[in-house]
C-alpha positions in Angstrom: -22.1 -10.8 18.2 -23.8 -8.8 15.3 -22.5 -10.2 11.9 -22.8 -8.3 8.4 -22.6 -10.9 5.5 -22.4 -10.2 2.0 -22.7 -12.8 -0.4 -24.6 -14.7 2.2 -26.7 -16.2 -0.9 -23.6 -18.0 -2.0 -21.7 -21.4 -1.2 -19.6 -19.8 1.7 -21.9 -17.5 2.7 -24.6 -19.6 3.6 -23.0 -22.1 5.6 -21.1 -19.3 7.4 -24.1 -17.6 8.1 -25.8 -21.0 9.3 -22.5 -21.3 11.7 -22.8 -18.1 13.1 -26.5 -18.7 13.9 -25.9 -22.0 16.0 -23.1 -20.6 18.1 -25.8 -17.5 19.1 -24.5 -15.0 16.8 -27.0 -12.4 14.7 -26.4 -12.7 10.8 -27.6 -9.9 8.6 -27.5 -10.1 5.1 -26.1 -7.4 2.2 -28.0 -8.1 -0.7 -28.4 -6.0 -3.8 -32.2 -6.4 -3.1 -33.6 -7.0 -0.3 -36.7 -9.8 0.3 -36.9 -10.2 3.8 -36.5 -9.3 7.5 -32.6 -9.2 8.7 -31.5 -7.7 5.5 -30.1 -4.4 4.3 -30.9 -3.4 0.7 -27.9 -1.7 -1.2 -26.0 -1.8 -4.4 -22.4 -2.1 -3.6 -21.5 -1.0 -7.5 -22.0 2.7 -6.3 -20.6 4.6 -3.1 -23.4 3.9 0.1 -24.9 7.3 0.9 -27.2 6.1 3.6 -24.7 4.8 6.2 -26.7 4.3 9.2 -27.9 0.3 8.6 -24.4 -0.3 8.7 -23.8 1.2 12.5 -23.5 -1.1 15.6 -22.3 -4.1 13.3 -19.4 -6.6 15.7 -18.0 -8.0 12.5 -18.5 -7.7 8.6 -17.8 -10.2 6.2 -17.9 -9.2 2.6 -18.3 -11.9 0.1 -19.8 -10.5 -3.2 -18.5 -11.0 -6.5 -19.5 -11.8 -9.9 -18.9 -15.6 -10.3 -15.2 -16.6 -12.0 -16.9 -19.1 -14.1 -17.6 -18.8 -17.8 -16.1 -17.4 -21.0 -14.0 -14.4 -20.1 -15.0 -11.8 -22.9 -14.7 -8.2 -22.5 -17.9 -7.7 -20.4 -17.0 -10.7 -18.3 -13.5 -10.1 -17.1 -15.0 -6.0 -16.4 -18.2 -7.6 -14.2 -15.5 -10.2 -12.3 -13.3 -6.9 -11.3 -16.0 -4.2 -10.9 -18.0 -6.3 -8.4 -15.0 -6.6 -6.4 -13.0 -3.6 -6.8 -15.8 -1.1 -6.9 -17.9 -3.2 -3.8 -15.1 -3.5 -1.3 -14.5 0.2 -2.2 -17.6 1.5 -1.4 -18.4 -1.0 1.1 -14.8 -0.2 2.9 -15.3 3.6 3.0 -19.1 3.0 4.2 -17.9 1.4 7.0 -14.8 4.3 7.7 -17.3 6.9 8.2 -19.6 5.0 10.5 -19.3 6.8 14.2 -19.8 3.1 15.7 -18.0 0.6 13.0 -17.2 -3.1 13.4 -14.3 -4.2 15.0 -13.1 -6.6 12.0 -13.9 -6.5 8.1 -13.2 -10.1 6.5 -13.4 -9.5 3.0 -12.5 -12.5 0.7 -10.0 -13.2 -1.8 -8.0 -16.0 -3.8 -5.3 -17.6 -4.4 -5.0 -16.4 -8.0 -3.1 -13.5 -6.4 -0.3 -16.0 -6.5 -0.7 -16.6 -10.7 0.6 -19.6 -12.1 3.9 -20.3 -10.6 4.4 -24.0 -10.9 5.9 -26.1 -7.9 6.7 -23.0 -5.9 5.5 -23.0 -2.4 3.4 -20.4 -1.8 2.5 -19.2 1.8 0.9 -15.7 2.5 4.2 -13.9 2.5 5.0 -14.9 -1.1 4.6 -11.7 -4.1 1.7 -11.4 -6.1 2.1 -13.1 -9.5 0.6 -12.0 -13.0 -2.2 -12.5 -14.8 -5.9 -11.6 -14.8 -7.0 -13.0 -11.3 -3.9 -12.3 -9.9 -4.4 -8.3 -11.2 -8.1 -8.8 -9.9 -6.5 -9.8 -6.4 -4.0 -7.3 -5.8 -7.0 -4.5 -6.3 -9.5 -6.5 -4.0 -7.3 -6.4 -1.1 -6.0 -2.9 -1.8 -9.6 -1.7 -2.0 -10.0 -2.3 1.8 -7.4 0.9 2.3 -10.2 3.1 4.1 -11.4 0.7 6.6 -7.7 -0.3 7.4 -6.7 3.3 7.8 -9.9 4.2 10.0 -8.7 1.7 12.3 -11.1 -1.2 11.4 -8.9 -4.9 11.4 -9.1 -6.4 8.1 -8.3 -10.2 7.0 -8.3 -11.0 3.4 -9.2 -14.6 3.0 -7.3 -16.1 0.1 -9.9 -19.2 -1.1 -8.5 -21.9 -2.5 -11.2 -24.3 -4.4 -14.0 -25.0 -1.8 -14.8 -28.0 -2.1 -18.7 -29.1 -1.3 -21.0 -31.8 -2.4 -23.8 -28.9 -2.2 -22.1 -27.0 -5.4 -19.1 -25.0 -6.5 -16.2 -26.8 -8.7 -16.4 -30.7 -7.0 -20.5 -30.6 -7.8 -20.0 -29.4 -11.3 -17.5 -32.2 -11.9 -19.4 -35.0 -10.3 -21.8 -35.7 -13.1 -19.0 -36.5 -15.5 -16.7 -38.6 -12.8 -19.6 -40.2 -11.7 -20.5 -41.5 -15.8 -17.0 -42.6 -15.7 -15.3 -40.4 -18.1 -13.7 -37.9 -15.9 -9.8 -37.6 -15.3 -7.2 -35.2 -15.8 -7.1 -31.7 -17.2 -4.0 -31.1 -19.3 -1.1 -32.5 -18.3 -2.6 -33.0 -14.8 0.9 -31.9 -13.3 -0.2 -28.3 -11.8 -1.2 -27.8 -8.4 -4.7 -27.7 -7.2 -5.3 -25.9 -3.7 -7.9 -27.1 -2.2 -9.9 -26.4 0.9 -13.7 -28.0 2.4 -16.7 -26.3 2.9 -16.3 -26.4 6.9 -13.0 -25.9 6.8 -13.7 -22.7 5.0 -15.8 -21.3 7.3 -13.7 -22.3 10.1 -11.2 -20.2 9.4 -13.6 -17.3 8.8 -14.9 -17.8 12.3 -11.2 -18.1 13.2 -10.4 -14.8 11.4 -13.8 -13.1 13.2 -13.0 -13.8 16.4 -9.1 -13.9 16.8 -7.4 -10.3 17.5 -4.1 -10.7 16.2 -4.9 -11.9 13.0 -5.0 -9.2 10.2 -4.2 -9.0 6.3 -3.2 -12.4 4.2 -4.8 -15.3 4.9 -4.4 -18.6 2.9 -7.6 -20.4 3.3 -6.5 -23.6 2.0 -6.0 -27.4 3.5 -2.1 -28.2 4.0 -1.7 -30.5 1.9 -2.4 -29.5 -2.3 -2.2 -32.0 -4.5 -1.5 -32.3 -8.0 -4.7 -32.4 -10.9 -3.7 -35.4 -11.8 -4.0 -36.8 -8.3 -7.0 -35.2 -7.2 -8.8 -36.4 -10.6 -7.7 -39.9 -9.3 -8.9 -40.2 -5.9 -12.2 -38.5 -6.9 -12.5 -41.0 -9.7 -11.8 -44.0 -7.2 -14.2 -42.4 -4.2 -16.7 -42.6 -6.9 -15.4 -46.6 -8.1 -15.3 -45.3 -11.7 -12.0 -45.2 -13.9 -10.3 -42.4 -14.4 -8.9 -43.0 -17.8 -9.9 -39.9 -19.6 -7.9 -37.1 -19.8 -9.2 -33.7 -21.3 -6.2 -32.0 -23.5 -5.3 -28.5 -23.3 -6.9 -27.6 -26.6 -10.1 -28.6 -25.6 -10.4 -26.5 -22.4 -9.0 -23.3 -24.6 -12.0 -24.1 -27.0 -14.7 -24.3 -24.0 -13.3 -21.8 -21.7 -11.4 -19.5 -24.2 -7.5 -19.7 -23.7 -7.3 -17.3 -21.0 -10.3 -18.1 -18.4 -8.8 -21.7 -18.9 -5.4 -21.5 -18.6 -5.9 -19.5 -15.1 -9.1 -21.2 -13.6 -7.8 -25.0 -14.7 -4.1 -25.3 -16.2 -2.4 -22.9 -13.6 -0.3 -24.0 -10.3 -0.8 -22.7 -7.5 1.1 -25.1 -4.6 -0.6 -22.8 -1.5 0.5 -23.7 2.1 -1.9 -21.7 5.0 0.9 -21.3 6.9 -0.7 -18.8 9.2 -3.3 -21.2 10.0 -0.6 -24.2 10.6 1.3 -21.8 12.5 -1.7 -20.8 15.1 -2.8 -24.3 15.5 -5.8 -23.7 13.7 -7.5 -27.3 13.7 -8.5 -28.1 10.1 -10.9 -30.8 10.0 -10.2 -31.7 6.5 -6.0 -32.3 5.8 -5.8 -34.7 3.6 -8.0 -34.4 0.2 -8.4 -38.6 0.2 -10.2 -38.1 3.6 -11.9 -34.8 2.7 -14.1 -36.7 -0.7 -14.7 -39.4 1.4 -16.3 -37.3 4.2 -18.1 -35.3 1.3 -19.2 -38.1 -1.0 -19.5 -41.4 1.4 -19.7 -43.6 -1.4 
């Protein structure tokens, strides 16, 4: 199978690309610039003129975006919804006119199109709630229109937070936890969805290769858990306490109010139930076992 990866510098899309290479597959990388053989060169912020690189492709999975992270100021929150919006548009309508396209388009998402909604359970057929990232999500998955319509099968991957000891949110947090003066953020009570590294890329394969599945789908591990309880066990995989909590006003003055009541304070209780309901065999359930398979201290 020929695979077209976007993104393939990040987290997911290097250990995707990495899996799709040891089960036979060929990986090509989408990169703004190009450095190397097995790479196409293009800027996703503008429409593709120059479509033929992209013929003959099996699958595509687009994965580009600006990082979440930081102060959202003005400039910010317009990079975080451009590189989505304006890629998957372009890259979507590239890919319609193509006179041999791929059979699937996995494009990635979140779970912020869900917005802070508490101790609701959330599965794929739950409405879109409100706020920045859930605005940002609604236009990412609408932006794959063309290739939907041209008759290309598209899965939107809703991410949870990946969890890896190689980077992303459990690396950034590790240096603190590991001095011993990590714990809770705010209240601690709001759900965290959480998903592994492999388990991510599992279900990408999954989504690749499996026919009927199109549209939503929660990449996440079944069971969420709460901050407070996730800042707990990683405290205890670690042996360090846990006794420090980090209040609300705090995170507004690092993150700004916004960025950190979305990214940290909101609750997002996400079930994959599409996943569960295929029999899709996650090797990480349970977020107790997942750290311990991560850290193995």
């Amino acid at each position: 199978m020929k695979v077209l990866v976007s993104g393939a510098g990040g987290l997911i899309g290097r250990a995707l690309s990495a899996r799709l290479r040891e089960r036979g597959d060929s990986v090509t990388a989408l990169r703004r610039k190009s450095g190397g053989a097995n790479e196409i060169e293009r800027d996703l912020s503008v429409p593709i003129r120059d479509r033929q690189p992209f013929e003959n492709f099996d699958a595509v999975v687009h994965l580009a975006g600006e990082s979440i992270m930081g102060r959202w100021d003005q400039q910010k929150r317009e990079r975080i919804r451009d590189s989505r919006v304006h890629g998957t548009t372009h890259l979507a309508a590239a890919l319609a006119q193509l006179s041999s396209p791929p059979r699937v388009l996995v494009c990635a998402s979140a779970i912020g199109w869900y917005g802070d909604r508490g101790d609701e359970i959330l599965t794929e057929d739950s409405p879109a709630g409100t706020g920045f990232l859930g605005g940002v999500s609604r236009e990412w998955e609408e932006s794959c229109k063309a290739a939907e319509e041209a008759g290309i099968r598209v899965v939107n991957t809703r991410f949870g937070i990946v969890l890896s000891g190689e980077g992303g949110a459990l690396k950034s947090m590790l240096p603190a936890f590991r001095l011993g003066v990590g714990g809770r953020l705010g209240g601690g009570r709001q759900w965290w969805s959480w998903v592994t590294l492999d388990d991510a890329v599992g279900a990408i394969l999954y989504a690749i290769d499996t026919q009927g599945v199109r549209g939503a789908l929660n990449v996440t591990a079944p069971e969420p858990a709460r901050n407070e309880d996730f800042t707990r066990l990683l405290a205890r995989q670690l042996h360090r306490p846990a006794f420090f909590a980090v209040p609300t006003f705090a995170l507004h003055l690092a993150l700004g109010r916004q960025a950190a009541d979305e990214l940290l304070l909101a609750s997002a209780r996400v079930i994959p139930d599409r996943l569960i309901t295929a029999g899709f065999e996650f090797q990480h359930r349970n977020l107790s076992n997942a750290l311990g398979s991560m850290l193995g201290e």
